[in-house]
Each structure stands twice: as structure tokens, then as C-alpha cells.
Backbone and ligand atoms as CSV (ligand in chain L), in Angstrom:
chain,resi,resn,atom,element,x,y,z
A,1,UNK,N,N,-3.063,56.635,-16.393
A,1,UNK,CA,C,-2.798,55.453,-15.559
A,1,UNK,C,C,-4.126,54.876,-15.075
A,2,UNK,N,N,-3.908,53.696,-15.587
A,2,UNK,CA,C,-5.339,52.798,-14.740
A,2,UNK,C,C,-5.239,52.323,-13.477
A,3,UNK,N,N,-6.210,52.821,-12.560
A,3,UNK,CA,C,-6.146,52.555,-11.130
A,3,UNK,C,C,-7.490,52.329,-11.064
A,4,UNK,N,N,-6.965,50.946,-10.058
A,4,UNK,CA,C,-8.981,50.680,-9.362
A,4,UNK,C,C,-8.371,50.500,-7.339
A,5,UNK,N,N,-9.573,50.928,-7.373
A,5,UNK,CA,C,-9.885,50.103,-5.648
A,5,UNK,C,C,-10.560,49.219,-5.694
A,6,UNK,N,N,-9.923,48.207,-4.580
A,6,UNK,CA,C,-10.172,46.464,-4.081
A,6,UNK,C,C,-10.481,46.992,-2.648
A,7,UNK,N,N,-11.747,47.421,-2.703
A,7,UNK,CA,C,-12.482,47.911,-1.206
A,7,UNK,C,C,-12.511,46.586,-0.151
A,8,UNK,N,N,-12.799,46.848,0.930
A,8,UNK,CA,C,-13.282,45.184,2.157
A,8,UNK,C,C,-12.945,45.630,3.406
A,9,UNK,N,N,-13.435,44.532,4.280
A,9,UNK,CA,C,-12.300,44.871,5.430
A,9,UNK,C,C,-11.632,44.298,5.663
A,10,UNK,N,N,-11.144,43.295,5.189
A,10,UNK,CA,C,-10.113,42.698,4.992
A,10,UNK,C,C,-9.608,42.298,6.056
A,11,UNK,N,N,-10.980,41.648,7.136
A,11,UNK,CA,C,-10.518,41.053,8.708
A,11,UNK,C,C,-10.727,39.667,9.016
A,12,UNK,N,N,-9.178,38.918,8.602
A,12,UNK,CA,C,-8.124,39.318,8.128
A,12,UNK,C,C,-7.777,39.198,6.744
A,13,UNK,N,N,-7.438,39.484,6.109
A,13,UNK,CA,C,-6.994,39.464,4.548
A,13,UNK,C,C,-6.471,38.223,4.359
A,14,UNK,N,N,-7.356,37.292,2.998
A,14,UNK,CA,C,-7.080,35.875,3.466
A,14,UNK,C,C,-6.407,35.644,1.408
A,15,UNK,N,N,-6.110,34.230,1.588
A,15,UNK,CA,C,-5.557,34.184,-0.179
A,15,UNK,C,C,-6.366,34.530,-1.250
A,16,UNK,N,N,-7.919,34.182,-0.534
A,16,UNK,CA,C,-8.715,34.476,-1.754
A,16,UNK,C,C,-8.646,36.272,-2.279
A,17,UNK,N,N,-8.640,36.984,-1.543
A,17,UNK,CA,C,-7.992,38.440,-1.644
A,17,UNK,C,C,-6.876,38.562,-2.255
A,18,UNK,N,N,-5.764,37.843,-1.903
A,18,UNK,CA,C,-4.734,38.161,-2.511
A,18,UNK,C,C,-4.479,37.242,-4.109
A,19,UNK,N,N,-5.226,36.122,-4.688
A,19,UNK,CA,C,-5.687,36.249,-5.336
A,19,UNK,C,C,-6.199,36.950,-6.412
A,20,UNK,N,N,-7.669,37.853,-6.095
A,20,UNK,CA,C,-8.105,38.703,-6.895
A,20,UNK,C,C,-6.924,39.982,-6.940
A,21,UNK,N,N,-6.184,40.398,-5.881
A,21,UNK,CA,C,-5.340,41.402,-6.446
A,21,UNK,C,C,-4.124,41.176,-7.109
A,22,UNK,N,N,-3.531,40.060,-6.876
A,22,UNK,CA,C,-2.617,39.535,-8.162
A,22,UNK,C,C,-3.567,39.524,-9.106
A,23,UNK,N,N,-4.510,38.964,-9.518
A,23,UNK,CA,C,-4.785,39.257,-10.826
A,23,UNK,C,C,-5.072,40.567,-11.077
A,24,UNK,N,N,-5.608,41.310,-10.542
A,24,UNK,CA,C,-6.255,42.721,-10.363
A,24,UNK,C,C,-4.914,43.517,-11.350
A,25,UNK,N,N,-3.683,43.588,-10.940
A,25,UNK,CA,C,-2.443,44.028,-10.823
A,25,UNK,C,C,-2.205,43.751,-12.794
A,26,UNK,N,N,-2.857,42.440,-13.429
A,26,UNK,CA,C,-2.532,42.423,-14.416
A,26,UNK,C,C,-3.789,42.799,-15.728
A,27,UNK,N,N,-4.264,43.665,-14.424
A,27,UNK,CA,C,-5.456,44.470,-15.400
A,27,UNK,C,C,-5.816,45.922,-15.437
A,28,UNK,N,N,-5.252,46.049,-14.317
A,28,UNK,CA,C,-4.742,48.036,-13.858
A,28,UNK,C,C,-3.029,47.945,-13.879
A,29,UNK,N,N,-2.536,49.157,-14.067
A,29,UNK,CA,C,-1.715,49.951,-13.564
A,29,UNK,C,C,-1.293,49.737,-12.054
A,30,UNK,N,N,-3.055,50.364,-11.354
A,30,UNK,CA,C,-2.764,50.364,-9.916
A,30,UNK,C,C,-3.611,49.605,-9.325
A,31,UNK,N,N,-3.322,49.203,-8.227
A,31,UNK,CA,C,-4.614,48.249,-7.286
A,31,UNK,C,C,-4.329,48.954,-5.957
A,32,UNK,N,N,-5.468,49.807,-5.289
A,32,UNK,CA,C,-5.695,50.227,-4.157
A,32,UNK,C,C,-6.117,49.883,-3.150
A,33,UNK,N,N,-5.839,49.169,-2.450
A,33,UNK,CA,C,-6.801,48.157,-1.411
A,33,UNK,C,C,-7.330,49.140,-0.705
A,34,UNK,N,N,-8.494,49.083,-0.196
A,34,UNK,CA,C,-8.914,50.244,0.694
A,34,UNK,C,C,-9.914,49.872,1.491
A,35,UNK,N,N,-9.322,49.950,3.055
A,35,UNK,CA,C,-9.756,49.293,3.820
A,35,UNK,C,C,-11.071,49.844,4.141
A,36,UNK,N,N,-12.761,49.082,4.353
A,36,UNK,CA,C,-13.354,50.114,4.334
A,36,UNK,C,C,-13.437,50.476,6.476
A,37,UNK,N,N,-13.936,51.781,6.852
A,37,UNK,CA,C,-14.257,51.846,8.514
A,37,UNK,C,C,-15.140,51.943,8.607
A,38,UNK,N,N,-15.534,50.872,9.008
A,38,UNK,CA,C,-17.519,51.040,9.728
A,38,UNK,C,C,-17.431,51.053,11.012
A,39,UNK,N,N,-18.064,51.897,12.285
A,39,UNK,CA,C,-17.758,52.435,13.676
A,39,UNK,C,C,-18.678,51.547,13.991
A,40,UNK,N,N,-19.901,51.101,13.314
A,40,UNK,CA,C,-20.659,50.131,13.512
A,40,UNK,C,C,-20.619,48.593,13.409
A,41,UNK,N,N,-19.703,48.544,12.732
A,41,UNK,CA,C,-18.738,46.802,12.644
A,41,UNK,C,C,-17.783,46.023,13.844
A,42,UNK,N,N,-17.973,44.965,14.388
A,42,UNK,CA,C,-17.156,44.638,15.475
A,42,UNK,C,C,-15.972,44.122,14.344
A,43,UNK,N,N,-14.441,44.684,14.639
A,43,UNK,CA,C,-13.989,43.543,14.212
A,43,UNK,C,C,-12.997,42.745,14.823
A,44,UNK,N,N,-12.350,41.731,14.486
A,44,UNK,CA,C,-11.321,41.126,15.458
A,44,UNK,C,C,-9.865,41.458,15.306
A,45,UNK,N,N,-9.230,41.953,13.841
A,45,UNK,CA,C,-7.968,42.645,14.102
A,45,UNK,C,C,-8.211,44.038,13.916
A,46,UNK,N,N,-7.439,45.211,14.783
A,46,UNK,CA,C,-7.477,46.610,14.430
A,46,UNK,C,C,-7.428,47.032,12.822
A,47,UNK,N,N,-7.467,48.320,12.668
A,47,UNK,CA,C,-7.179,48.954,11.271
A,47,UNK,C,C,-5.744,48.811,11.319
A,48,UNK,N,N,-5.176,49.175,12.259
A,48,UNK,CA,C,-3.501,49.179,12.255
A,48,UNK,C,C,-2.928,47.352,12.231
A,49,UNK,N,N,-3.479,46.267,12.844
A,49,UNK,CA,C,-3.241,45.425,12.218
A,49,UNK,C,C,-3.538,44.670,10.846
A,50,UNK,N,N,-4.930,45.289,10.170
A,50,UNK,CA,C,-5.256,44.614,9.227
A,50,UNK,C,C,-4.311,45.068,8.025
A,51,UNK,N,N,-4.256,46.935,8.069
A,51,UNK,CA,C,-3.147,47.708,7.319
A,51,UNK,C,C,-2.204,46.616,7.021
A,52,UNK,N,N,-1.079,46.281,8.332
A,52,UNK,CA,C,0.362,46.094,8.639
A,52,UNK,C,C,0.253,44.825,7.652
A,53,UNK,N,N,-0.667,44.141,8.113
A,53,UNK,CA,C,-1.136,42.351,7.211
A,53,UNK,C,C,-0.696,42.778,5.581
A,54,UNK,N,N,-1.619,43.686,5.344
A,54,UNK,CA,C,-1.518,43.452,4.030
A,54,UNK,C,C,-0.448,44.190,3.141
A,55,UNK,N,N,-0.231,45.324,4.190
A,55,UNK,CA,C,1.506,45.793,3.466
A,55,UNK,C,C,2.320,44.784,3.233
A,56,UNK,N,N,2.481,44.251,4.419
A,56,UNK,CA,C,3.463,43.119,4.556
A,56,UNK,C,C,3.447,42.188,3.099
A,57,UNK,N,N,2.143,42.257,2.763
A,57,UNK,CA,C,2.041,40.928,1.889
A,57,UNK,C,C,2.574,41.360,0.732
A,58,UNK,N,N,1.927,42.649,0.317
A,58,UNK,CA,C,2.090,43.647,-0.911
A,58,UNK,C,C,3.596,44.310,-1.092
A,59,UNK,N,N,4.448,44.124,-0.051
A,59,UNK,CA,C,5.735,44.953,0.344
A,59,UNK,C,C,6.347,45.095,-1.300
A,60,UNK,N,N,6.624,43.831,-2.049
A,60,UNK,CA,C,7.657,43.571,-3.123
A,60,UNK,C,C,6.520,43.968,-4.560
A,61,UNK,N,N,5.745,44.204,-4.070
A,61,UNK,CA,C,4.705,44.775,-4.881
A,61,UNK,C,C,4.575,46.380,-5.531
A,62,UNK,N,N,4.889,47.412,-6.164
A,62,UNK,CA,C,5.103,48.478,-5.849
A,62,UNK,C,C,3.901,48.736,-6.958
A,63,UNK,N,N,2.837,48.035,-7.842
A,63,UNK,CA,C,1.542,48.559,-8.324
A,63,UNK,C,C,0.314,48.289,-7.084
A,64,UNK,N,N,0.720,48.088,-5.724
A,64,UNK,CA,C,-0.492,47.372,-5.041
A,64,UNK,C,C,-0.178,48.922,-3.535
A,65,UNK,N,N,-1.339,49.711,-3.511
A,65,UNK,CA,C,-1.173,49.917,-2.467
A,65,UNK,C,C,-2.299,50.191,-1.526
A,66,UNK,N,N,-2.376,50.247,-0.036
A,66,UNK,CA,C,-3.085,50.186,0.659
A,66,UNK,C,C,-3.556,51.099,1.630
A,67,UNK,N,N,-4.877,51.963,1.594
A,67,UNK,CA,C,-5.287,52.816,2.562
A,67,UNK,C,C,-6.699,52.879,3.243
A,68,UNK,N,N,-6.992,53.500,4.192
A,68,UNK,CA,C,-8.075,52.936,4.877
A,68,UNK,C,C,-8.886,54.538,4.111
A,69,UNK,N,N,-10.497,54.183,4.359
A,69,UNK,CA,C,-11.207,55.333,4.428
A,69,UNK,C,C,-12.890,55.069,5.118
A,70,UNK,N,N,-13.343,56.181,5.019
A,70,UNK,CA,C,-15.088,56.104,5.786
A,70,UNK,C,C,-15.369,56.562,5.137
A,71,UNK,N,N,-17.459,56.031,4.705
A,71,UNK,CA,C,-17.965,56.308,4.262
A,71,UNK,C,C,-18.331,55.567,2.604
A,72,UNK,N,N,-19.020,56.384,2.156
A,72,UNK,CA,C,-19.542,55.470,0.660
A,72,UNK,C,C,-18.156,55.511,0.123
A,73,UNK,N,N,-18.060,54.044,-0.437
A,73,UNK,CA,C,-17.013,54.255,-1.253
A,73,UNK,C,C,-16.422,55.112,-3.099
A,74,UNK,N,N,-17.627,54.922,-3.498
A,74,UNK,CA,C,-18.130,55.932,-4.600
A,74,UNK,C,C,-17.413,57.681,-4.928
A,75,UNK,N,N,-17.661,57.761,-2.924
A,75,UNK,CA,C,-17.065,59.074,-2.733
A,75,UNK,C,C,-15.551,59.309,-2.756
A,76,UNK,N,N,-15.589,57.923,-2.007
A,76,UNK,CA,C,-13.888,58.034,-1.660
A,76,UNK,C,C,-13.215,57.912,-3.103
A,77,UNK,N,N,-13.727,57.275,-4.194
A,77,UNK,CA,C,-13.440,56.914,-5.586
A,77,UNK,C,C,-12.651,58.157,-6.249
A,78,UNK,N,N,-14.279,59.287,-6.693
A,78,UNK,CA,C,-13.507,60.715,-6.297
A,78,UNK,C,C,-13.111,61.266,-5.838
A,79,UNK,N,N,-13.058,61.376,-5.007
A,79,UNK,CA,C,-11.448,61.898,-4.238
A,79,UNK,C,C,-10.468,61.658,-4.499
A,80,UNK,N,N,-9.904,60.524,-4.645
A,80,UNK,CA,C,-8.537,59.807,-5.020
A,80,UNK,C,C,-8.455,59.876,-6.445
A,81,UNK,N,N,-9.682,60.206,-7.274
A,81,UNK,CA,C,-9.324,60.034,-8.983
A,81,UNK,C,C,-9.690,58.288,-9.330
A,82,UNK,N,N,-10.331,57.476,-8.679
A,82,UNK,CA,C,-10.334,56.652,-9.342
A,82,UNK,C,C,-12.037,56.266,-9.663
A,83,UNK,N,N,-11.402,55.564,-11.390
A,83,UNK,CA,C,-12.733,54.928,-11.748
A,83,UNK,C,C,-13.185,53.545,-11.893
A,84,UNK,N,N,-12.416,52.954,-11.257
A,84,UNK,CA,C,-12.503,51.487,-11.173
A,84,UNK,C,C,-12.859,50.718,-10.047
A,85,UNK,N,N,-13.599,49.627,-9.553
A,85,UNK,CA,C,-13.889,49.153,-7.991
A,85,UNK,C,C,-13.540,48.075,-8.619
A,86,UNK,N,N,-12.805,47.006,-8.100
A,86,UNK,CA,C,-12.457,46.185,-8.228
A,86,UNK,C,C,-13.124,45.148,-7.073
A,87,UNK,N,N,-13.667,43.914,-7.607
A,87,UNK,CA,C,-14.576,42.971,-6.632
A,87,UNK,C,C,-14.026,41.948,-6.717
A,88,UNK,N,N,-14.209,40.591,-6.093
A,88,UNK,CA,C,-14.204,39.202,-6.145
A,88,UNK,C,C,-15.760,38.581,-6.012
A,89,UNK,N,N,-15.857,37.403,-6.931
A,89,UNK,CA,C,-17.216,36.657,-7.016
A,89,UNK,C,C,-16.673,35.432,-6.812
A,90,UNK,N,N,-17.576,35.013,-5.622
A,90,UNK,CA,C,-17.217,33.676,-4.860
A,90,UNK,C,C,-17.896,32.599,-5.434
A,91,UNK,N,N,-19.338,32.997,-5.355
A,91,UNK,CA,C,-20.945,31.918,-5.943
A,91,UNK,C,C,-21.991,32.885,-5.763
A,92,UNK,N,N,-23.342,32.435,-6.496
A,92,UNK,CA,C,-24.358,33.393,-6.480
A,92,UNK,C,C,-24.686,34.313,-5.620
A,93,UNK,N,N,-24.592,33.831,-4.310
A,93,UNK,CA,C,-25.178,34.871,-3.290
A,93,UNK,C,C,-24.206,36.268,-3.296
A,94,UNK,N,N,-22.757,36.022,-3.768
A,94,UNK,CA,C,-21.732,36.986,-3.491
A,94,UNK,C,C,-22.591,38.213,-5.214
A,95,UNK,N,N,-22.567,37.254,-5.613
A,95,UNK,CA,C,-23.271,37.896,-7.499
A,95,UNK,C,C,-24.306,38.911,-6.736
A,96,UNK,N,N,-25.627,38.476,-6.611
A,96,UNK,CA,C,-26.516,39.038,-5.878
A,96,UNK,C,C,-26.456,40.517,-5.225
A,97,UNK,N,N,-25.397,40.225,-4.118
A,97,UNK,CA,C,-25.314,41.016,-3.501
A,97,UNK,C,C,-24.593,41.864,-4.273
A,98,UNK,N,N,-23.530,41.653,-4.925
A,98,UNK,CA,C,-22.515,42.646,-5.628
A,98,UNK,C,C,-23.313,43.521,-6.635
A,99,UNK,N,N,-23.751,43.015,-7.215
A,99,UNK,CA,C,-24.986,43.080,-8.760
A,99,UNK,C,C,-25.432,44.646,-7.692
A,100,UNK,N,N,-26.303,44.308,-6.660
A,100,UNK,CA,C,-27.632,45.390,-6.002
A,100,UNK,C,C,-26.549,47.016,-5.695
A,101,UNK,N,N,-24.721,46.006,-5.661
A,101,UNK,CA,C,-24.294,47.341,-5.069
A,101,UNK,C,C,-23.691,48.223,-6.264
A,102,UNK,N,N,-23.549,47.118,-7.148
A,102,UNK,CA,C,-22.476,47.688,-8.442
A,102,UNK,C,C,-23.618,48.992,-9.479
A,103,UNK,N,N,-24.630,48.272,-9.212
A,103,UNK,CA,C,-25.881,48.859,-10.164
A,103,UNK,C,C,-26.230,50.419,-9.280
A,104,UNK,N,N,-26.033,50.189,-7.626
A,104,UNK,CA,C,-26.255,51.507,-6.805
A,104,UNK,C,C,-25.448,52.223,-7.248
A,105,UNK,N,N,-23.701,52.074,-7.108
A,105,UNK,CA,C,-22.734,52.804,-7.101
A,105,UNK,C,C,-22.544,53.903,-9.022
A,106,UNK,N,N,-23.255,53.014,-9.793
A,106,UNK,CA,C,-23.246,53.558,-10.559
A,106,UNK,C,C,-24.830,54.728,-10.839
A,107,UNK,N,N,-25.321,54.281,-9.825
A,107,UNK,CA,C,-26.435,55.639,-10.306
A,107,UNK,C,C,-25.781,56.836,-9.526
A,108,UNK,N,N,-24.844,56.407,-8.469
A,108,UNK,CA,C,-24.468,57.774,-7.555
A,108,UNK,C,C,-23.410,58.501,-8.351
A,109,UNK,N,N,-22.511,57.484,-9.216
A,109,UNK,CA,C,-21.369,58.055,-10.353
A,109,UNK,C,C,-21.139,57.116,-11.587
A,110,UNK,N,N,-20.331,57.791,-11.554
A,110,UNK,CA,C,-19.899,56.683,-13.521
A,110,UNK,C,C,-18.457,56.162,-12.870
A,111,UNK,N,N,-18.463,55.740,-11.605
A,111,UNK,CA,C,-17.470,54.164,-11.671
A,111,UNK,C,C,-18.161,53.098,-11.697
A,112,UNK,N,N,-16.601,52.430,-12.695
A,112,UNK,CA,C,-17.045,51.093,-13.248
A,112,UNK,C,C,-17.148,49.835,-11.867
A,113,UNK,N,N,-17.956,48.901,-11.719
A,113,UNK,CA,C,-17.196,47.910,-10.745
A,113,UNK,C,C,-16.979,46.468,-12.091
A,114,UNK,N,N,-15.593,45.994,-12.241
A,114,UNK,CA,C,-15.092,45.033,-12.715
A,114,UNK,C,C,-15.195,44.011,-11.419
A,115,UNK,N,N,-15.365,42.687,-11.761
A,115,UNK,CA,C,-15.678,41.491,-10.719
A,115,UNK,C,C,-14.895,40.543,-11.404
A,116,UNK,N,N,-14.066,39.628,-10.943
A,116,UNK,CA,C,-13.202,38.801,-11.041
A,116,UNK,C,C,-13.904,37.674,-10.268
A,117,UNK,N,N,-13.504,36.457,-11.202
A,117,UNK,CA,C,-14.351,35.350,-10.677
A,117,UNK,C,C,-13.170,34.261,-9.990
A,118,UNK,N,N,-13.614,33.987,-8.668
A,118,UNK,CA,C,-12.578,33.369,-7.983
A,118,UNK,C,C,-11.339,32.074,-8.600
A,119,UNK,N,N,-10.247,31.974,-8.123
A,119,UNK,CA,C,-9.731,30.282,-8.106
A,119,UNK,C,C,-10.392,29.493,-7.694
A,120,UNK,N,N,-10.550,28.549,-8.505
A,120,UNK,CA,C,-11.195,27.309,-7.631
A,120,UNK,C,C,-10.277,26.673,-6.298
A,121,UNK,N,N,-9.085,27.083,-6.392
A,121,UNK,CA,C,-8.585,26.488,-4.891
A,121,UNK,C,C,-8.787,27.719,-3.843
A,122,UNK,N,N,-9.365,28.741,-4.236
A,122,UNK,CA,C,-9.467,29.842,-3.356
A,122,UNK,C,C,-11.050,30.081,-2.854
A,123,UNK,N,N,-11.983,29.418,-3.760
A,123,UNK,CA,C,-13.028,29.987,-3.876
A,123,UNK,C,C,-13.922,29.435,-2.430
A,124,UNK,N,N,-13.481,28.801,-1.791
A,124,UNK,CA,C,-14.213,28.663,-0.166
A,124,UNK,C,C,-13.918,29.394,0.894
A,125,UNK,N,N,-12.842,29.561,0.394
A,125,UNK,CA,C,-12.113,30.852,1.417
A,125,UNK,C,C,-12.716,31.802,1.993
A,126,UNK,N,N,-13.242,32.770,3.709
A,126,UNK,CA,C,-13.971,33.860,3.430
A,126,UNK,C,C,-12.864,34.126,4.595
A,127,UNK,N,N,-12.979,35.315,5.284
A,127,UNK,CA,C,-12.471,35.895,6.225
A,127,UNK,C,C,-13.253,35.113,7.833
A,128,UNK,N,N,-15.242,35.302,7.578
A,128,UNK,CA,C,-15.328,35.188,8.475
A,128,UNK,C,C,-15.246,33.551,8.567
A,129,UNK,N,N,-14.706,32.701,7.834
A,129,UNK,CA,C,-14.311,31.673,7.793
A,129,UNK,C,C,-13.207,31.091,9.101
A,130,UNK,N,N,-12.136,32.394,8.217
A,130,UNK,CA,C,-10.675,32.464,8.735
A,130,UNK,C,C,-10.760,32.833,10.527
A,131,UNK,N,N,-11.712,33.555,10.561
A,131,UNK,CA,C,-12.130,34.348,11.799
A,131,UNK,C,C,-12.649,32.865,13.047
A,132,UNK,N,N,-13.306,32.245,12.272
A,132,UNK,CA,C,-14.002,31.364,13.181
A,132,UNK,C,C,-13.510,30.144,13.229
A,133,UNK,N,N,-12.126,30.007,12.634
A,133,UNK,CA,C,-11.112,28.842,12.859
A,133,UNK,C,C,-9.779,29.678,13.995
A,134,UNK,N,N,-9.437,30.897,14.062
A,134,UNK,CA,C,-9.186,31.315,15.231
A,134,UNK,C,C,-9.544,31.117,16.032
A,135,UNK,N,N,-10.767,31.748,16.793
A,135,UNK,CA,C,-11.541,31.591,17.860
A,135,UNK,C,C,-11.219,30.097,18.340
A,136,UNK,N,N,-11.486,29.245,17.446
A,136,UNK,CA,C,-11.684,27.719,18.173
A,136,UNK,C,C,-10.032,27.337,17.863
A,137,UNK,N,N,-8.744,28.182,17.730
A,137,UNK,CA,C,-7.160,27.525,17.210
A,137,UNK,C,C,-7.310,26.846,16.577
A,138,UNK,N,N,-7.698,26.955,15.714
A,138,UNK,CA,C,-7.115,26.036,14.525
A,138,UNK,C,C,-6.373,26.441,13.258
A,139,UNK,N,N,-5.915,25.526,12.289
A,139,UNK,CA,C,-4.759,26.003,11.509
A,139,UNK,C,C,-5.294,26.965,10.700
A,140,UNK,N,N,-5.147,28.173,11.002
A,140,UNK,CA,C,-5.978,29.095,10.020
A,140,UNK,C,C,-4.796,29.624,8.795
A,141,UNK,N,N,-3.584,29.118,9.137
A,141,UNK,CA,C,-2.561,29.877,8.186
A,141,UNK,C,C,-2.081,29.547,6.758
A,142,UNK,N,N,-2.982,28.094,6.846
A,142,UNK,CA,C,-3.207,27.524,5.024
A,142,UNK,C,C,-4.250,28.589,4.636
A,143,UNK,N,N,-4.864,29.611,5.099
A,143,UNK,CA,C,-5.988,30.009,4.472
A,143,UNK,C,C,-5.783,31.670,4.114
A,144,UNK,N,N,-4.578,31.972,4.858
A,144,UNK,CA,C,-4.177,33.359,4.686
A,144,UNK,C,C,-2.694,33.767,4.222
A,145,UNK,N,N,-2.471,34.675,4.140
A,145,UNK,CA,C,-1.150,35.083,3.493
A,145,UNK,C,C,-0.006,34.637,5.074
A,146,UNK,N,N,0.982,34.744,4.369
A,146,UNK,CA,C,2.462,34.291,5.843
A,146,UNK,C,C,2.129,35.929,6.322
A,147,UNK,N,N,1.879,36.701,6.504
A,147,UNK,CA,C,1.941,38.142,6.908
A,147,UNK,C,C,0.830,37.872,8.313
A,148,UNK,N,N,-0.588,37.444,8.125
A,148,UNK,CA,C,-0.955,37.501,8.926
A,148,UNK,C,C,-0.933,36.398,9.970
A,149,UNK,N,N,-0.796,37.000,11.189
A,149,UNK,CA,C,-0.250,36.193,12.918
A,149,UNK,C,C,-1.451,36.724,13.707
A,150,UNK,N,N,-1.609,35.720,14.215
A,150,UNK,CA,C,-2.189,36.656,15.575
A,150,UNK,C,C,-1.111,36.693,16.397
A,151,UNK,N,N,-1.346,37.034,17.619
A,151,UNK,CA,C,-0.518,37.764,18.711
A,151,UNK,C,C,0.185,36.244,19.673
A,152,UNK,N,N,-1.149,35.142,19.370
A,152,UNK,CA,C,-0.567,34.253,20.306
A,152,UNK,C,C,0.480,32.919,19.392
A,153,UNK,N,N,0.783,32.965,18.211
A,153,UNK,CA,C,1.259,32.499,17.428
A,153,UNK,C,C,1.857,33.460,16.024
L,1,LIG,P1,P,-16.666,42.943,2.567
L,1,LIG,O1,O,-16.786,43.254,4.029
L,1,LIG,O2,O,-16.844,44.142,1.660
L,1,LIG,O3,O,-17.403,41.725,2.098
L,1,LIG,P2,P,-14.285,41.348,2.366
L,1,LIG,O4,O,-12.981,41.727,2.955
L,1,LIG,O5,O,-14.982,40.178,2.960
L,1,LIG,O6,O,-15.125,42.654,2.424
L,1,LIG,O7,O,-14.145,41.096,0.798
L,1,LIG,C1,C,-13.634,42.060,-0.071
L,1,LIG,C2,C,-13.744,41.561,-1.516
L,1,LIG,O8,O,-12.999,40.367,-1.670
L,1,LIG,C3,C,-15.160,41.215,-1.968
L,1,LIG,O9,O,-15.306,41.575,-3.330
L,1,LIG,C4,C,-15.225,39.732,-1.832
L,1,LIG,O10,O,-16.170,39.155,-2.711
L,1,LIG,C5,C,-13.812,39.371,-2.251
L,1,LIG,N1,N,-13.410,38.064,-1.741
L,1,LIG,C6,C,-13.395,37.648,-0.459
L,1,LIG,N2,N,-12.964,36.365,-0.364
L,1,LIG,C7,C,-12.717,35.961,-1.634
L,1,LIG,C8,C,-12.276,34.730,-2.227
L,1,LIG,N3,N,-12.028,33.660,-1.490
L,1,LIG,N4,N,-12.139,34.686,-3.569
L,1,LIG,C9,C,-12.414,35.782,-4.317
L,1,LIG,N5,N,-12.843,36.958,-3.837
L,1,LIG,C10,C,-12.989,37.052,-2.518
């Protein structure tokens, strides 16, 4: 069985994500979302809300599933048995950066990272996008799945 992880933090998990894992879904078996925990990251929804978001989205989905972990992800790879990282590429700078990590992760092991190149109706999309049209209310819910709410709407 082919299984990859679709690592992030997924705060909040917006279309362009769900996106790459619909397609993801028609290139594995399995798609693992896996939330990553940095103790050093502020973020604005909990692990237990970002989780709930994206179950919700994935519910009717039964190749898509979702768990949190710490630490390199490489590690967490083995552990779970998987050899696949599954990415999204937005525009160069996302390349760049992905390129410095995909090229690391493979000197630490022999997983693959596959990168999927965005929708063009998705491809402006970011979280901290989504994040900073909250803060100021605005319609942030063209930009994310119906799953995610905040608390005051
Ligand atoms: P990270 O904190 O690791 O950047 P994110 O949750 O922001 O986590 O993103 C997780 C993955 O989703 C990354 O591979 C990122 O490039 C991809 N991604 C984010 N937004 C989009 C989008 N609009 N289109 C395609 N891929 C995206």
C-alpha cells in the first residue's frame, strides 16, 4: 500500500490544502495529514481545533487520514512506515524553500518528497493569509473548507 504524509500546520487548513490532498488521494493509496507541533510556534487555532477542521473535511473520505506528531518529520516517516512526504508548490520562494528541505530529508533517509504544483484558483491562498483576514473579520470562508468556523461565527 502506498502511503505518503501531507505534513503543515495547517492553521487553519485552507482549499489550497485540500486541493493538494484530493489530488494527493489519486496518487497514493493513503494520504496522512500530519499535523506538525512546534512548542515554539504561536498559533491561532489549537491542535484539537485544527485536528476537528480537517476531519470534518476528510469525514466521507476513508483514504485521507489525520494525526498530529513532534519533531523531524523524517522520523515520524519511520515510525509509521511511510515513504512518501507529500508537498504543495505555490511559486518560487515555496520551490526554494522546499528544494533545501526535500534534499535535507533525504540525506537523513530514503523518503521520497513528491510536490504537487498548485490550482491556479488556489494558488494565492496561504493560511497566514486566511489568519490575517480573521483578525481584521473578514470573509475568510471563500478561502477555506465549510469545516472551518471560528468560535464567533
Ligand atoms: P508549513 O507550516 O509546513 O508551511 P502549511 O500548513 O502552511 O505548513 O502548508 C503545508 C503544505 O501545504 C506545504 O507543502 C505548502 O506548500 C502547501 N500549501 C499551502 N497552501 C497551499 C496552496 N494554496 N496551494 C498548494 N499548496 C499549498
Amino acid at each position: 500500500m502506498k502511503k505518503a504524509i501531507f505534513p503543515g500546520s495547517f492553521d487553519p487548513i485552507t482549499l489550497g490544502h485540500l486541493d493538494i490532498v484530493n489530488r494527493g488521494v489519486t496518487l497514493f493509496d493513503e494520504v496522512i495529514i500530519a499535523i506538525g507541533e512546534n512548542s515554539s510556534k504561536e498559533y491561532m487555532f489549537s491542535l484539537e481545533e485544527r485536528k476537528k477542521f480537517i476531519e470534518n473535511t476528510f469525514k466521507d473520505n476513508p483514504k485521507v487520514k489525520v494525526v498530529s506528531y513532534q519533531g523531524l518529520t523524517t522520523e515520524f516517516c519511520k515510525e509509521i512506515g511511510v515513504n512518501f512526504i507529500l508537498r504543495g508548490l505555490r511559486n518560487p520562494a515555496d520551490f526554494e524553500f522546499e528544494k533545501a528541505i526535500a534534499h535535507t530529508n533525504r540525506e537523513l533517509s530514503k523518503v521520497e518528497t513528491v510536490f504537487l504544483l498548485t490550482s491556479t484558483q488556489t494558488s494565492f491562498i496561504s493560511s497566514s493569509i486566511v489568519r490575517e483576514i480573521i483578525r481584521f473579520k473578514g470573509d475568510y470562508k471563500k478561502l477555506v473548507p465549510n469545516s472551518v468556523r471560528t468560535k464567533k461565527s
